[in-house]
Structures are given as structure tokens and as C-alpha cells.
N, C-alpha and C positions, 0 to 999 in steps of 0.2 A: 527533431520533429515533435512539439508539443502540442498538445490536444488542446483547442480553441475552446477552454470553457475552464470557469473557475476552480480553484479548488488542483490546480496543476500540480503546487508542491507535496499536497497529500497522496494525489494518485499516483507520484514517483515514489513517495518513504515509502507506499503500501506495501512495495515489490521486498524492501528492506526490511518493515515488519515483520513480513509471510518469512522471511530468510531465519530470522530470530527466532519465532515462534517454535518451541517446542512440540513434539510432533503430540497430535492429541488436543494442541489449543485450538482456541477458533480468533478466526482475527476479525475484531469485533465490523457489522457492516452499516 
């Protein structure tokens, strides 16, 4: 179920960033 609007393959890595990120960063918006 993917979200009817642009920009799809970034709002999935987001989840994959947020996982990287060390605790303390900010995941840029």
C-alpha cells in the first residue's frame, strides 16, 4: 500500500534513515 503522491521512494528510506540515525541526530525535514 503506497501513498498516491510523489516523493514515494523517500517516504519509505525515511523509516531506514530514522533506523541509522544515531540517537541525538535529527533527520533533516
Amino acid at each position: 500500500e503506497l501513498p498516491e503522491k510523489p516523493g514515494i521512494g523517500i517516504e519509505l528510506n525515511e523509516e531506514e534513515v530514522r533506523k541509522h540515525l544515531k540517537e541525538g541526530e535529527t533527520f533533516f525535514e
